[in-house]
C-alpha positions as CSV (number, residue, x, y, z in Angstrom):
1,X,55.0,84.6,29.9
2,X,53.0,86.8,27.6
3,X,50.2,86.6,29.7
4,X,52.0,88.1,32.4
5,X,52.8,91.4,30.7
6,X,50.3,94.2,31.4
7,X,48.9,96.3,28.6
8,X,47.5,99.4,30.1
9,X,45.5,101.4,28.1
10,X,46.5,105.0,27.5
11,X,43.4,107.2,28.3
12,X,42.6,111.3,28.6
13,X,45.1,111.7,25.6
14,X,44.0,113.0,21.8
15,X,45.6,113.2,18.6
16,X,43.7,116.4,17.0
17,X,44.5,118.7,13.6
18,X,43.4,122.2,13.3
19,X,44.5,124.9,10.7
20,X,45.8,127.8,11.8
21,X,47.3,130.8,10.5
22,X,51.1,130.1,9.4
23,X,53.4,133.7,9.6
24,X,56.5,131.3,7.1
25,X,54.2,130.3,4.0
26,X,51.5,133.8,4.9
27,X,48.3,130.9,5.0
28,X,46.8,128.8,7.0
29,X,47.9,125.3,7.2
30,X,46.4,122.4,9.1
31,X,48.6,121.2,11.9
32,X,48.2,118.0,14.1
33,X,48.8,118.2,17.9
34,X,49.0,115.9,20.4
35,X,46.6,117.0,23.9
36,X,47.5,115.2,27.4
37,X,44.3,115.7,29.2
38,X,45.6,113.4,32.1
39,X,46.1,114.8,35.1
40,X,49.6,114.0,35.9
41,X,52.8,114.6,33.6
42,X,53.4,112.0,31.4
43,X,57.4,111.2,30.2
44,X,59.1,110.6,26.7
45,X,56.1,111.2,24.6
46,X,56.9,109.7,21.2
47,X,54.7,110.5,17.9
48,X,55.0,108.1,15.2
49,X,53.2,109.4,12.0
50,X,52.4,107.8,8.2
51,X,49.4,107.7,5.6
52,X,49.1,105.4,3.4
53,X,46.1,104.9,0.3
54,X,45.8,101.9,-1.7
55,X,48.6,102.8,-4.1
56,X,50.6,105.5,-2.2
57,X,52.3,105.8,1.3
58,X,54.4,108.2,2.9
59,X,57.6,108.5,5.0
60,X,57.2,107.2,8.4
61,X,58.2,110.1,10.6
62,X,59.0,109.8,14.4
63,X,58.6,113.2,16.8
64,X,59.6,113.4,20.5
65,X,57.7,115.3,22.4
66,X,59.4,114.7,25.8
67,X,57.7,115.3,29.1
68,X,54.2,117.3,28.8
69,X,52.5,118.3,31.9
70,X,48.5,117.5,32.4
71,X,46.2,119.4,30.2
72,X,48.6,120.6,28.2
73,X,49.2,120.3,24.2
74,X,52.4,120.1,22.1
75,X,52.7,120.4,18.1
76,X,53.6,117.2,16.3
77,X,53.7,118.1,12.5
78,X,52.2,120.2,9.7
79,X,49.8,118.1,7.4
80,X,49.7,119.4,4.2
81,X,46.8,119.1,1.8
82,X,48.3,116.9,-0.4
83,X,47.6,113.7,2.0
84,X,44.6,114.5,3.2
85,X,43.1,111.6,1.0
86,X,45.5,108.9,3.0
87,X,44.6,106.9,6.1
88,X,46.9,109.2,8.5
89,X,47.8,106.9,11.6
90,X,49.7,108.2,14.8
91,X,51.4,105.7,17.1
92,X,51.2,107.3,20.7
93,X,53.9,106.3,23.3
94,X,54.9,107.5,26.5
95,X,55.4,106.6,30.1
96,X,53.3,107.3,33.5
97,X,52.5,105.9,36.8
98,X,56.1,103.6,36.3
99,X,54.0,102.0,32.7
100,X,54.7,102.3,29.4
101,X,51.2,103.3,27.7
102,X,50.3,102.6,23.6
103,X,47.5,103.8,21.4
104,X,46.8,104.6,18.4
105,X,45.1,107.2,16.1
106,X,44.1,107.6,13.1
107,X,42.3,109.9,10.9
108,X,40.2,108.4,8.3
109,X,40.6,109.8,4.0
110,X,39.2,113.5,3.7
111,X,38.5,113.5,7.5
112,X,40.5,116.6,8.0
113,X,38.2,119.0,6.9
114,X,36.2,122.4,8.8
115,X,33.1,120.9,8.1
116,X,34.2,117.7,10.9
117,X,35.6,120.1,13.4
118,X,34.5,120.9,17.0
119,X,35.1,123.2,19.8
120,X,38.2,122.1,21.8
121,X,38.9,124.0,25.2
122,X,42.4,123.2,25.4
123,X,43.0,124.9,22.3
124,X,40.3,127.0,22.4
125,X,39.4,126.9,18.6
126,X,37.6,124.4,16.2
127,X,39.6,121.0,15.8
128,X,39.8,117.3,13.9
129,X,39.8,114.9,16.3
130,X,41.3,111.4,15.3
131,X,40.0,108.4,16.0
């Protein structure tokens, strides 16, 4: 039975931070976003975020996104500064082509930082990308 259940894998999509300029706290913050660079619109985009280091975790937080149309980005969640030393996973779900499509991202301790950045169209600054 298991081997008759298809795991597609969930491609052209990106889990990315980048710090922008926040008008509430007057700094600028780092902010992770989620990029569909699929063609089509993919449904019921669920984010699933946590870090965790070897002593310390933190809450398990779930975002809906909903539907995003291709090439298009949505916010998930600020990242503060204070975690940045935690393995920060994000559990990507959504739907497309009648499938339900997985992956997942992570960003490795201290990865969030300028110095890792690069140029990202979509967003057309300097961005983290997860891996």
């Amino acid at each position: 039975m298991k081997k008759d259940i298809e795991f597609p894998i969930a491609e052209n999509i990106q889990i990315i931070a980048t710090k922008e300029w926040d008008k509430d706290f007057l700094a600028q913050t780092w902010n992770v976003y989620f990029i569909n660079n699929r063609e089509e619109v993919i449904e019921s985009v669920l984010v699933m975020s946590r870090g965790n280091s070897k002593d310390k975790k933190t809450t398990t937080l779930r975002h809906g996104l909903g539907d995003l149309p291709g090439h298009t980005g949505a916010k998930v969640e600020f990242i503060p500064e204070e975690v940045f030393g935690f393995t920060n996973e994000y559990l990507v779900t959504f739907f497309a082509q009648g499938k339900l499509f997985e992956r997942n991202f992570k960003f490795p301790p201290f990865s969030i930082s300028e110095k890792n950045t690069v140029f990202i169209d979509l967003m057309g600054q300097d961005c983290v990308l997860a891996q």
